[in-house]
VODOKE-506870 format. One record per residue: chain; residue number from 1; residue in one letter; x, y, z of N, C-alpha, C in turn. Coordinates in steps of 0.001 Angstrom, whole numbers, padded with zeros to 6 digits. Layout:
BEGIN
- A/NUM/A/X/Y/Z/X/Y/Z/X/Y/Z $
...
//
This chain:
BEGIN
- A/1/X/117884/-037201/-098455/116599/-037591/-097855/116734/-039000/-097283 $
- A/2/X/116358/-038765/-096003/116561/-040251/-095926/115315/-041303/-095864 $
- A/3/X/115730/-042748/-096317/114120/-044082/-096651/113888/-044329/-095007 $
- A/4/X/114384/-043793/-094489/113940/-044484/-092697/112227/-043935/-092858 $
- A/5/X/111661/-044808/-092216/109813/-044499/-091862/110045/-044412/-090412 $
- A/6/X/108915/-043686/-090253/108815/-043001/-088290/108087/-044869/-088217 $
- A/7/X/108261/-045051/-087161/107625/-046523/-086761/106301/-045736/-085972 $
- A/8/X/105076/-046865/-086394/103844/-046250/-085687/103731/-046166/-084737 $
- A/9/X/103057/-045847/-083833/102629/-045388/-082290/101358/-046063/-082099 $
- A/10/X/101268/-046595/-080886/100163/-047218/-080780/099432/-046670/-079225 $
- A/11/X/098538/-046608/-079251/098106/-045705/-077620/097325/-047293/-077143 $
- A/12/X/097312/-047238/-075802/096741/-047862/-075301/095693/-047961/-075297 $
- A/13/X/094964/-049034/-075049/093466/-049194/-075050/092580/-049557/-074100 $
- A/14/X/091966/-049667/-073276/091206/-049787/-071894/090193/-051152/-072494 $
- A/15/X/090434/-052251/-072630/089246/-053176/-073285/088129/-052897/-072246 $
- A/16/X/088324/-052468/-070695/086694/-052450/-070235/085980/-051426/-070773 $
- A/17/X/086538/-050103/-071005/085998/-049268/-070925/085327/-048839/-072452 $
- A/18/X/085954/-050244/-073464/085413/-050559/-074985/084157/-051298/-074927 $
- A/19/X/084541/-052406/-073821/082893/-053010/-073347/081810/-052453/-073067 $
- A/20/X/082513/-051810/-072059/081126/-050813/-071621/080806/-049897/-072708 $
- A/21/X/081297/-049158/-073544/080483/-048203/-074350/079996/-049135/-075665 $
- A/22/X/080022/-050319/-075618/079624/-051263/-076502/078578/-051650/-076162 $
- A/23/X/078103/-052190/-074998/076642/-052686/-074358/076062/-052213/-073443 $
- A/24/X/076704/-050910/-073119/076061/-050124/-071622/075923/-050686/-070926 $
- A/25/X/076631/-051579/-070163/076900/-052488/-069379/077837/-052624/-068084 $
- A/26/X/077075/-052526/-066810/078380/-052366/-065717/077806/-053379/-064961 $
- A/27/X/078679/-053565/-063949/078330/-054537/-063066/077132/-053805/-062188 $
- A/28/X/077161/-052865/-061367/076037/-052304/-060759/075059/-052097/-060923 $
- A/29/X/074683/-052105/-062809/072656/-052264/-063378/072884/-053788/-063128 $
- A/30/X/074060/-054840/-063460/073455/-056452/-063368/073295/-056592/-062159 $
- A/31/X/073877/-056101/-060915/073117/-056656/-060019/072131/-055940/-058924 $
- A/32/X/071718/-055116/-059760/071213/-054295/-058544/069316/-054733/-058780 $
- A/33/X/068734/-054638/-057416/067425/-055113/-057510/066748/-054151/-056436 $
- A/34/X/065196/-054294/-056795/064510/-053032/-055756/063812/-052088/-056155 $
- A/35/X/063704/-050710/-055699/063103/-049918/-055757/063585/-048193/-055233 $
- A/36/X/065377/-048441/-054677/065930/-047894/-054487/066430/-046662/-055908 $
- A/37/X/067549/-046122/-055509/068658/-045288/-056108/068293/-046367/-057448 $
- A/38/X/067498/-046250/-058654/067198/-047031/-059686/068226/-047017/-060771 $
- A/39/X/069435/-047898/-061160/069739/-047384/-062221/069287/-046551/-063417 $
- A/40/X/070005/-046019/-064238/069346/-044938/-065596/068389/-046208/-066529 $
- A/41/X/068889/-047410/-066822/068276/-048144/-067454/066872/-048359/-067153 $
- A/42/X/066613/-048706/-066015/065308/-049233/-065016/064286/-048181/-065242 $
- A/43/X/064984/-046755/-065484/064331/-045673/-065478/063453/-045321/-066619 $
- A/44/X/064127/-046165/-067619/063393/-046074/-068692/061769/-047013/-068704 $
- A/45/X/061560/-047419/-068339/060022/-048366/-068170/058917/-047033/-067948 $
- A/46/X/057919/-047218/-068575/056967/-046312/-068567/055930/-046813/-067104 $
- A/47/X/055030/-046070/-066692/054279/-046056/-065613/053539/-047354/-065800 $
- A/48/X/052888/-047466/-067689/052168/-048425/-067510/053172/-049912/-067624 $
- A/49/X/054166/-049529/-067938/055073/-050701/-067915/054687/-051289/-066272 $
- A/50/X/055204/-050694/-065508/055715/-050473/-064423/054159/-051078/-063221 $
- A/51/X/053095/-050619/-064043/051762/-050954/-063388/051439/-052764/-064187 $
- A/52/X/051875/-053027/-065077/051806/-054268/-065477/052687/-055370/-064882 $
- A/53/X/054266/-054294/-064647/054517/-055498/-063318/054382/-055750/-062212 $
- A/54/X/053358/-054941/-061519/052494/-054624/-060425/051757/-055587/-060285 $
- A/55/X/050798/-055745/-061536/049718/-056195/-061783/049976/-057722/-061442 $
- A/56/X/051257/-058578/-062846/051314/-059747/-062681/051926/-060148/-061513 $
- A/57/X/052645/-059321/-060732/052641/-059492/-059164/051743/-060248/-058734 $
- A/58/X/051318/-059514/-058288/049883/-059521/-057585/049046/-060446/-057736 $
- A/59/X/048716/-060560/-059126/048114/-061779/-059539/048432/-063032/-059043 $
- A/60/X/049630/-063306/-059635/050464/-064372/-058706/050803/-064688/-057550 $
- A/61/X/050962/-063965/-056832/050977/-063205/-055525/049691/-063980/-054551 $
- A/62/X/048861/-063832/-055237/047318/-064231/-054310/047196/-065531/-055619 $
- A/63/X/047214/-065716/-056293/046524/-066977/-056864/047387/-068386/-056361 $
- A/64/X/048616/-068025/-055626/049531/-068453/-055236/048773/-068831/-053661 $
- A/65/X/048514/-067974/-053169/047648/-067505/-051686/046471/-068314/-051605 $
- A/66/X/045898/-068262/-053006/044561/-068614/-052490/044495/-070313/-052649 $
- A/67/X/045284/-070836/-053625/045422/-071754/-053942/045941/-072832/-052589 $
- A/68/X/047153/-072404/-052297/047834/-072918/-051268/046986/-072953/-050423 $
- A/69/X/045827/-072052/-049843/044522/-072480/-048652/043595/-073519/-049212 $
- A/70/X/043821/-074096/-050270/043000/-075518/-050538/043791/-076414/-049714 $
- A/71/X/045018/-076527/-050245/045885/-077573/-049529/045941/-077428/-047978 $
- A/72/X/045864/-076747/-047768/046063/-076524/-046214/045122/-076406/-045149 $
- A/73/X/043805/-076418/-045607/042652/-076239/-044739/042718/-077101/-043998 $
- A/74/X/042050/-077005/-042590/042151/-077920/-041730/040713/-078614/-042007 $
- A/75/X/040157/-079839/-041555/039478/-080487/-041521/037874/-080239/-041424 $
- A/76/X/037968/-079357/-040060/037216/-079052/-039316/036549/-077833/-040092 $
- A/77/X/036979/-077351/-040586/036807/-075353/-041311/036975/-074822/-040459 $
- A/78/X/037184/-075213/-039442/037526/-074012/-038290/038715/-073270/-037526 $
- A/79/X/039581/-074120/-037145/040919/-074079/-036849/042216/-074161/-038003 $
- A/80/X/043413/-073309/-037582/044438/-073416/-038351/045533/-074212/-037783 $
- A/81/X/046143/-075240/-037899/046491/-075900/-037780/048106/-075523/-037719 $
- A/82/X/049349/-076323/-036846/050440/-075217/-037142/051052/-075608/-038602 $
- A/83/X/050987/-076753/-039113/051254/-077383/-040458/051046/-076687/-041598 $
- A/84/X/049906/-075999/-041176/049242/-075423/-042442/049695/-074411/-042231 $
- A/85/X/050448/-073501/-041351/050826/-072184/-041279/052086/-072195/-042016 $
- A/86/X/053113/-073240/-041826/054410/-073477/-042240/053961/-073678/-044029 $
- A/87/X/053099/-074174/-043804/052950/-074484/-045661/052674/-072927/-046677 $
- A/88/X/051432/-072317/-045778/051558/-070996/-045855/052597/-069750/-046301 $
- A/89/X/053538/-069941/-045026/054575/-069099/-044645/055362/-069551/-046150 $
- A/90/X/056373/-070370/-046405/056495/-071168/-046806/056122/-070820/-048815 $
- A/91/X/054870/-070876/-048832/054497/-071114/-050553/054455/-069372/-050554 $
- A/92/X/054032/-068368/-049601/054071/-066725/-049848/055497/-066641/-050168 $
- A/93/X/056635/-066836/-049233/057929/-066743/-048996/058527/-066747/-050502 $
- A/94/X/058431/-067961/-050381/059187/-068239/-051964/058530/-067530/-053522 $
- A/95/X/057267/-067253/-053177/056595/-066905/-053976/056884/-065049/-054298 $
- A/96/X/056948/-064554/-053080/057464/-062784/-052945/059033/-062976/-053733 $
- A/97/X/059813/-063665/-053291/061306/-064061/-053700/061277/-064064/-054775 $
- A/98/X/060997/-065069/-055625/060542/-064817/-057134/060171/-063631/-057698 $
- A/99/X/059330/-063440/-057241/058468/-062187/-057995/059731/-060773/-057931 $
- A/100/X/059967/-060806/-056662/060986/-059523/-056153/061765/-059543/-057488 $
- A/101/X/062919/-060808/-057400/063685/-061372/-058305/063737/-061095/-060094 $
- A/102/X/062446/-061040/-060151/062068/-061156/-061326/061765/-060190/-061748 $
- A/103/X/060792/-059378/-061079/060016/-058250/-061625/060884/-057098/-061328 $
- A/104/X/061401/-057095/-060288/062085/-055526/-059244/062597/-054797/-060272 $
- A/105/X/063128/-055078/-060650/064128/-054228/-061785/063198/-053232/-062883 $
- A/106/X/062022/-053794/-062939/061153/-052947/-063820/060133/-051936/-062993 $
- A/107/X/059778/-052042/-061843/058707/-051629/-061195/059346/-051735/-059617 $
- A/108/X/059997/-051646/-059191/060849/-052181/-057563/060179/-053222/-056851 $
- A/109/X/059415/-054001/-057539/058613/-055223/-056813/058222/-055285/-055420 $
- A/110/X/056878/-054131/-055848/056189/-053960/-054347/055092/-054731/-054130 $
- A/111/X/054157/-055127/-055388/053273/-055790/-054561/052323/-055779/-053767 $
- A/112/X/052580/-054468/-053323/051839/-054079/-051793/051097/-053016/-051707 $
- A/113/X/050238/-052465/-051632/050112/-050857/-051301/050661/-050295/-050231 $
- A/114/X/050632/-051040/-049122/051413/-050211/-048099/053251/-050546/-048330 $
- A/115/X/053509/-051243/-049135/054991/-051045/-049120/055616/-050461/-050526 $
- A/116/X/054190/-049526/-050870/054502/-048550/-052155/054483/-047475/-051377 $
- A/117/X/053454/-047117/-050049/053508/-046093/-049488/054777/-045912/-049290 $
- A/118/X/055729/-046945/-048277/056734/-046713/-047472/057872/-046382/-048602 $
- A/119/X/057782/-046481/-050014/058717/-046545/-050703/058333/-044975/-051100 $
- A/120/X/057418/-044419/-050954/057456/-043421/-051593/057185/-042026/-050677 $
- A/121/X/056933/-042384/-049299/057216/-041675/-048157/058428/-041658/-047909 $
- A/122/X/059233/-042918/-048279/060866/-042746/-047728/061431/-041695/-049422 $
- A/123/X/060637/-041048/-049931/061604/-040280/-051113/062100/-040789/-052166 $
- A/124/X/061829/-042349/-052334/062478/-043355/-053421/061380/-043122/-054636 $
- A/125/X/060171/-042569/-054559/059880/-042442/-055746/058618/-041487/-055635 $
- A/126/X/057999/-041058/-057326/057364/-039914/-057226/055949/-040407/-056569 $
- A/127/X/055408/-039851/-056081/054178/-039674/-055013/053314/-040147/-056404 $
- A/128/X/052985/-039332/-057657/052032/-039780/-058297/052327/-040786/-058715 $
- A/129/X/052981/-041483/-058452/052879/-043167/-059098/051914/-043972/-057862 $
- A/130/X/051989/-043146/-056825/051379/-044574/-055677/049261/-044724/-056427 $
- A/131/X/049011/-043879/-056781/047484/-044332/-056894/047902/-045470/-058636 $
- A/132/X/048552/-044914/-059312/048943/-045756/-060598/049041/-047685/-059762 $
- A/133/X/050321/-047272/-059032/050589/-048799/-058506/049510/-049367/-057565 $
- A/134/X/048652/-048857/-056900/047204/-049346/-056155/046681/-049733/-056857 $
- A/135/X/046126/-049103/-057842/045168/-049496/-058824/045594/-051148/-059425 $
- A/136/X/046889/-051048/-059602/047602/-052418/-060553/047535/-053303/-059543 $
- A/137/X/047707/-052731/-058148/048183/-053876/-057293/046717/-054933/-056914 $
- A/138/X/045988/-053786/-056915/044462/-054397/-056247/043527/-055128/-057513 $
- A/139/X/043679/-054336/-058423/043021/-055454/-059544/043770/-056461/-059871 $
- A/140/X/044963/-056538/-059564/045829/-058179/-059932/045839/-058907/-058951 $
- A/141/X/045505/-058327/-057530/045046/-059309/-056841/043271/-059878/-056455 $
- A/142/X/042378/-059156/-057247/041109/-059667/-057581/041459/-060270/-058376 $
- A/143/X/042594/-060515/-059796/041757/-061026/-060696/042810/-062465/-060224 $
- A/144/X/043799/-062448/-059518/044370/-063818/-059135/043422/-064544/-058309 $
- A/145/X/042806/-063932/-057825/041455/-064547/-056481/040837/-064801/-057460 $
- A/146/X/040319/-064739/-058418/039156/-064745/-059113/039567/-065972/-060301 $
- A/147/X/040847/-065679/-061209/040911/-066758/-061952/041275/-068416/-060664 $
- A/148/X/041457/-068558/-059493/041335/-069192/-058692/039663/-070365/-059047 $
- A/149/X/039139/-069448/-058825/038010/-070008/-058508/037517/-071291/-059932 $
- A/150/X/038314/-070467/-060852/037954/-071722/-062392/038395/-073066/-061968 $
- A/151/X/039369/-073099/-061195/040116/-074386/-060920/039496/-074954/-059655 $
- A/152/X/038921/-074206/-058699/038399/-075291/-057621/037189/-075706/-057742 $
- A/153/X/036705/-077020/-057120/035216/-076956/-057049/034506/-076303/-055798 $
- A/154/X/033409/-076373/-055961/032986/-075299/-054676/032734/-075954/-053533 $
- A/155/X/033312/-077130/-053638/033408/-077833/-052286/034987/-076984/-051023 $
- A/156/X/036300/-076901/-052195/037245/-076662/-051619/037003/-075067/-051930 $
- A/157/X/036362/-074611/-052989/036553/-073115/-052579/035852/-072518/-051073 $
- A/158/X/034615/-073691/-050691/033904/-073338/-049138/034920/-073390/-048170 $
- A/159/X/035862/-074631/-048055/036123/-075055/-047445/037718/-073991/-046797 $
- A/160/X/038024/-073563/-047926/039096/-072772/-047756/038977/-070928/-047633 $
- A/161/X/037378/-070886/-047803/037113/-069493/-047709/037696/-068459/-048424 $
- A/162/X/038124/-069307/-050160/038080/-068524/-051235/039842/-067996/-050696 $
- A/163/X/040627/-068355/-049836/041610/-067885/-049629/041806/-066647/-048437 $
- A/164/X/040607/-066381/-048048/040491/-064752/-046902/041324/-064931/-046021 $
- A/165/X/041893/-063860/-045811/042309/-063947/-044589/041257/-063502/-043279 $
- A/166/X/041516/-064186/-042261/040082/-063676/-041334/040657/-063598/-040106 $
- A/167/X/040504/-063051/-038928/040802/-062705/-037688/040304/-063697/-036972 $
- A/168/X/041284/-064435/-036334/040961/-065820/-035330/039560/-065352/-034389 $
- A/169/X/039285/-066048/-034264/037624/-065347/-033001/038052/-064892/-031916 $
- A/170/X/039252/-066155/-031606/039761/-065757/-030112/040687/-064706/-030008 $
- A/171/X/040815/-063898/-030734/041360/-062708/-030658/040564/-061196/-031090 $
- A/172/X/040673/-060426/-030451/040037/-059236/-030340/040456/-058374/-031863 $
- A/173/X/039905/-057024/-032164/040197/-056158/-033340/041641/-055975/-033362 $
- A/174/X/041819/-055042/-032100/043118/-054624/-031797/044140/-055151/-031443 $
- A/175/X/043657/-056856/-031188/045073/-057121/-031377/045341/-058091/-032954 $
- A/176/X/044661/-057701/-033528/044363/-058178/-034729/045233/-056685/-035852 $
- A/177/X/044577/-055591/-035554/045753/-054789/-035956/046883/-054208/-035558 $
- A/178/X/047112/-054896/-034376/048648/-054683/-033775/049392/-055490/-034679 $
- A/179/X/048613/-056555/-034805/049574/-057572/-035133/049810/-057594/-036501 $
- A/180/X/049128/-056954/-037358/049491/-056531/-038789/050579/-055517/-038844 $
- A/181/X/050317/-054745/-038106/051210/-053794/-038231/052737/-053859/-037290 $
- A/182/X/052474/-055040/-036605/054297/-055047/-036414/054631/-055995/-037266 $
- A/183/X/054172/-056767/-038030/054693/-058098/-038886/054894/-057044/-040266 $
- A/184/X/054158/-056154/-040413/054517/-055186/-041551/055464/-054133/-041781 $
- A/185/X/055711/-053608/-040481/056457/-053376/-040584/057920/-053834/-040292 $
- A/186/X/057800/-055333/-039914/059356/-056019/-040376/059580/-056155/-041654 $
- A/187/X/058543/-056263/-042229/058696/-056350/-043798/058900/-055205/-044383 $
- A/188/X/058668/-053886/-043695/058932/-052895/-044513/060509/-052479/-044628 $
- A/189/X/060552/-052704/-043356/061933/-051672/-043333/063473/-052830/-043787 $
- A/190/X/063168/-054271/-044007/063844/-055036/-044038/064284/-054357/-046083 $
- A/191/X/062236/-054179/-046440/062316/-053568/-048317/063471/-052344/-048070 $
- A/192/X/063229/-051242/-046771/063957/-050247/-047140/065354/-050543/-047192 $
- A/193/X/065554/-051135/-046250/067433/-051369/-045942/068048/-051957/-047065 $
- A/194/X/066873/-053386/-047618/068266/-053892/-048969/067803/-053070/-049830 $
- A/195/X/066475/-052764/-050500/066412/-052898/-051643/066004/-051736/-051794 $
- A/196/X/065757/-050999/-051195/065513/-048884/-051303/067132/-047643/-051357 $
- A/197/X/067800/-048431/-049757/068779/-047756/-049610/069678/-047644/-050220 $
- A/198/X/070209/-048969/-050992/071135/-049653/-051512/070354/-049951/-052792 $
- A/199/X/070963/-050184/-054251/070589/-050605/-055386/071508/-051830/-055888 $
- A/200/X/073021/-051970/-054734/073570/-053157/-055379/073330/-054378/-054338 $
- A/201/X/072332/-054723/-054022/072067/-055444/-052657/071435/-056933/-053650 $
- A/202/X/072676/-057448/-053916/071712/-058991/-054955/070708/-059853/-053863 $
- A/203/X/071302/-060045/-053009/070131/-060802/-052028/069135/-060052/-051389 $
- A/204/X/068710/-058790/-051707/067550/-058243/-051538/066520/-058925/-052001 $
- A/205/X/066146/-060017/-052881/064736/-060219/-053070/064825/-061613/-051903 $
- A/206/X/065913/-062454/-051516/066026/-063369/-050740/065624/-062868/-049059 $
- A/207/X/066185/-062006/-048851/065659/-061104/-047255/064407/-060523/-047089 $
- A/208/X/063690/-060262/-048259/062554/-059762/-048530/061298/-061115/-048365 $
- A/209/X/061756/-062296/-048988/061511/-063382/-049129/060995/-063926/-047433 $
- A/210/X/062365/-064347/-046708/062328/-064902/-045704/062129/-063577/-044426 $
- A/211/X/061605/-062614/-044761/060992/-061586/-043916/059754/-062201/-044006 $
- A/212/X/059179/-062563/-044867/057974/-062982/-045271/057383/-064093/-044593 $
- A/213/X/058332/-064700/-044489/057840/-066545/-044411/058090/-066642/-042837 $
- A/214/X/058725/-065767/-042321/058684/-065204/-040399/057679/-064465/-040258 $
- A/215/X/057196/-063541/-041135/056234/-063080/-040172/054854/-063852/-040285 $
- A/216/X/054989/-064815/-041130/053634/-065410/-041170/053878/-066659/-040359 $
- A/217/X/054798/-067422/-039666/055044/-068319/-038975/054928/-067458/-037280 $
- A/218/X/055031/-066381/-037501/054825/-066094/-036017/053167/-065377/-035724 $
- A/219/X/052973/-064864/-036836/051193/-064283/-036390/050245/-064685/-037816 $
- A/220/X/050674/-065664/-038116/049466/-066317/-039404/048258/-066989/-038422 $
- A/221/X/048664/-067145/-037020/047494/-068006/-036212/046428/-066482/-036070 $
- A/222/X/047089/-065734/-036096/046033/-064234/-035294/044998/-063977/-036628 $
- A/223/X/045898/-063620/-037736/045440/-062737/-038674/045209/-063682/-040071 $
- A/224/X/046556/-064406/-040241/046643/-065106/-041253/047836/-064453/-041790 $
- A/225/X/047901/-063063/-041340/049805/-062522/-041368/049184/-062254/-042817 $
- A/226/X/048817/-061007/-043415/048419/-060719/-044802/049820/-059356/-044884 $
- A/227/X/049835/-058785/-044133/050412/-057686/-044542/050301/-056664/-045464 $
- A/228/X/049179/-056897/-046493/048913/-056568/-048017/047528/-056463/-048017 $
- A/229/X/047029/-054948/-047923/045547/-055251/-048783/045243/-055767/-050005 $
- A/230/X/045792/-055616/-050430/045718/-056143/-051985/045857/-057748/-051621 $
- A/231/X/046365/-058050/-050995/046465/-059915/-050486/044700/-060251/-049823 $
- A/232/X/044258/-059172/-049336/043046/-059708/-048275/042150/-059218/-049644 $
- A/233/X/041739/-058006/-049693/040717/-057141/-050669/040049/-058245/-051752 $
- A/234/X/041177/-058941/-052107/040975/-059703/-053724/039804/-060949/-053100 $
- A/235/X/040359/-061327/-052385/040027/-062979/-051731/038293/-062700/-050985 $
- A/236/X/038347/-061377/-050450/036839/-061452/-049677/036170/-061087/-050424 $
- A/237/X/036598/-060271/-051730/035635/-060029/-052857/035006/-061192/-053466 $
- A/238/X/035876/-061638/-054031/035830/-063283/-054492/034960/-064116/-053855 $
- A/239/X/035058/-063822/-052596/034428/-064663/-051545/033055/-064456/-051191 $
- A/240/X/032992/-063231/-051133/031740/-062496/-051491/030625/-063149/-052319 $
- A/241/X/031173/-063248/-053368/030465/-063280/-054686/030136/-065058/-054761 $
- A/242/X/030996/-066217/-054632/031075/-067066/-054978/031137/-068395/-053559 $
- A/243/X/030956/-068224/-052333/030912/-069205/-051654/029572/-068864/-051571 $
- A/244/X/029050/-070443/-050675/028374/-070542/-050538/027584/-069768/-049047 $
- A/245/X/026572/-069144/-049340/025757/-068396/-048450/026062/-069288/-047024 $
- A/246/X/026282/-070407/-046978/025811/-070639/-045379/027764/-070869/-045258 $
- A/247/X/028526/-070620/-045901/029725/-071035/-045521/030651/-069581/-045402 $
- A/248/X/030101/-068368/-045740/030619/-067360/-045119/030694/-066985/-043956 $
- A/249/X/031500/-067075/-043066/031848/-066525/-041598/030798/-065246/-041078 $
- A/250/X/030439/-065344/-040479/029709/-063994/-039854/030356/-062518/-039717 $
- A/251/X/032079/-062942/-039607/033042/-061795/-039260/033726/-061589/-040682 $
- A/252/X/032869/-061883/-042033/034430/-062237/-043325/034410/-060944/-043265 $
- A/253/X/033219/-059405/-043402/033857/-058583/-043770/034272/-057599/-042572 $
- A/254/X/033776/-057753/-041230/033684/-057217/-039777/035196/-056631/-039594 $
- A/255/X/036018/-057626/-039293/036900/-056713/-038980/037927/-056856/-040650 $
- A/256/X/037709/-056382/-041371/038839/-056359/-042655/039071/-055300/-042765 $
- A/257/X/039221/-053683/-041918/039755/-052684/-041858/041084/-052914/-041302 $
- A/258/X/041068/-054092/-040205/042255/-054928/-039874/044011/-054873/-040835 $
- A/259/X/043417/-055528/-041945/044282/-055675/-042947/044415/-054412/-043794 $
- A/260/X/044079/-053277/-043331/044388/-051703/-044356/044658/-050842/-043174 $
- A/261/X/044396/-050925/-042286/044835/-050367/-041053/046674/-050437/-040499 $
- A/262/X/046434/-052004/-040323/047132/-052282/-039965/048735/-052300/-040805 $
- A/263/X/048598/-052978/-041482/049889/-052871/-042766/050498/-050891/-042417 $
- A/264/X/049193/-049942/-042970/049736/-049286/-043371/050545/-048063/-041660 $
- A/265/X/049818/-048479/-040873/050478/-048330/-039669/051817/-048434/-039567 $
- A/266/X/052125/-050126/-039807/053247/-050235/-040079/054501/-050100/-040533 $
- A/267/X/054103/-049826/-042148/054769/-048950/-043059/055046/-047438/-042314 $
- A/268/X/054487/-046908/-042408/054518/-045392/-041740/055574/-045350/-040544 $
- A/269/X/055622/-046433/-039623/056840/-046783/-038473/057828/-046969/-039255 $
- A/270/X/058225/-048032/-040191/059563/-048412/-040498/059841/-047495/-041286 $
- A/271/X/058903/-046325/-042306/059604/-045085/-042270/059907/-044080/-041568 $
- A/272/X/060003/-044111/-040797/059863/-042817/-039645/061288/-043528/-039129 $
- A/273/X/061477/-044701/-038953/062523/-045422/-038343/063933/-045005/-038957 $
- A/274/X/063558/-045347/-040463/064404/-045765/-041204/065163/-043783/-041392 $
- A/275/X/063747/-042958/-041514/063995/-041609/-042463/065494/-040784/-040697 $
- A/276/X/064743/-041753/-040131/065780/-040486/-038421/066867/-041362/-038443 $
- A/277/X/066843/-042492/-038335/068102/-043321/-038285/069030/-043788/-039102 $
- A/278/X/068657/-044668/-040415/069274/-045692/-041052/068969/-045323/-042187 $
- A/279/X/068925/-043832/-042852/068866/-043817/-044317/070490/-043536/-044894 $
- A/280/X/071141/-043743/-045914/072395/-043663/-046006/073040/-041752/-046360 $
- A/281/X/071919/-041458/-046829/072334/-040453/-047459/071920/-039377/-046993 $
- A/282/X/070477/-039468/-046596/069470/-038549/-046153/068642/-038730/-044710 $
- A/283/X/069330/-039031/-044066/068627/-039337/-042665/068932/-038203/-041760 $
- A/284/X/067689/-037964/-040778/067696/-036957/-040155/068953/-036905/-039101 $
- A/285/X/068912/-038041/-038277/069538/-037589/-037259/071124/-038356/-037503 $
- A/286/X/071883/-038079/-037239/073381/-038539/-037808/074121/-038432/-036675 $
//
């Protein structure tokens, strides 16, 4: 018999592939952001999860909005000034960026009703979530308009018109919802391309961002560049209720079909755009 021992065998070992079944962890859930192809993780958030990060959106979103029209009012109450548009453009911009940034991953950081439509007309998600996410989107942007008002006095809440957005005089209805609806839909289809089509797109909440802060530097003089009912809805409610009788505009609620018209016009184009041309997987025409 012989004392020789077999020498052990050792198999190789893959250390990534020990990582990964250790923390469920790949590079493509860390960087992916949006509302797209959702990783399995993301998937797990419940509706009302998902409507709460809607909500504090939104909130922020306009209390951010309404706030920033203290600082920026022009003198007069009458005119917008181009200073104040850049400050505008500017405090939304960075403010969507964040939020995208932050929230997307739980809820695809829409924000919007019409850029929940376009997300869910383009097939990225189930149809019954869009009245769930309206609901979140529009009461978080009343109640950001609304906790607003604790902090101003009602000198600057007159003066700034509670945050509304309102249709310049010198411009007509229609071109008041033209102009929502092409500034919306740069914003839409800019959401579909990074952050719908694609799920590993890290600078999707940054393009989303500075989509933002252009379209309100080029038509914030017309409209105020809302793009978002849920951005206008909150602020004229508010406004409604709490300025002063002789400092409401004659037109605050006249043309505000403007801002639900228009947006969702928009949306509806950059899907139609996106669904024949530029979808990766599923586009009509190839």
């Amino acid at each position: 018999m012989s004392n020789s021992r077999s020498s052990p065998t050792f198999q190789s070992y893959d250390l990534t592939k020990g990582l990964k079944r250790f923390t469920n962890w790949n590079v493509e859930d860390a960087i992916s952001v949006g509302s797209g192809p959702i990783p399995d993780r993301a998937k797990n958030y419940s509706i009302i999860t998902k409507m709460i990060a809607e909500f504090l959106g939104d909130f922020t979103f306009v209390f951010v909005g309404t706030m920033q029209a203290v600082v920026v009012v022009a003198p007069s109450n009458q005119s917008i000034v181009a200073d104040n548009i850049v400050h505008a453009a500017f405090a939304h911009g960075f403010t969507i960026f964040l939020l995208v940034a932050a929230l997307g991953h739980i809820s695809g950081g829409h924000f919007n009703p019409a850029v929940t439509w376009a997300v869910a007309a383009s097939g990225k998600m189930p149809l019954y979530h869009v009245p769930f996410y309206w609901f979140a989107q529009l009461l978080g942007g009343f109640c950001g308009s609304l906790y607003s008002v604790l902090i101003m006095t009602q000198k600057q809440l007159d003066t700034s018109f509670a945050g509304a957005t309102l249709l310049n005089p010198d411009n007509k209805w229609w071109e008041g919802m033209m102009s929502e609806a092409v500034v919306t839909y740069f914003l839409c289809h800019t959401i579909l391309l990074t952050a719908v089509d694609t799920n590993t797109n890290i600078l999707a909440p940054l393009a989303i961002g500075l989509t933002l802060t252009i379209d309100i530097l080029s038509t914030g003089s017309i409209t105020g560049a809302s793009m978002n009912p849920a951005r206008s809805l909150g602020p004229n409610i508010v406004g409604q209720i709490f300025l002063d009788s002789n400092s409401i505009p004659l037109h605050f609620w006249s043309y505000h079909y403007i801002y639900w018209a228009g947006p969702f016009m928009g949306a509806s184009v950059a899907v139609l755009i996106y669904k024949l041309f530029e979808a990766r997987e599923d586009r009509i025409l190839r």
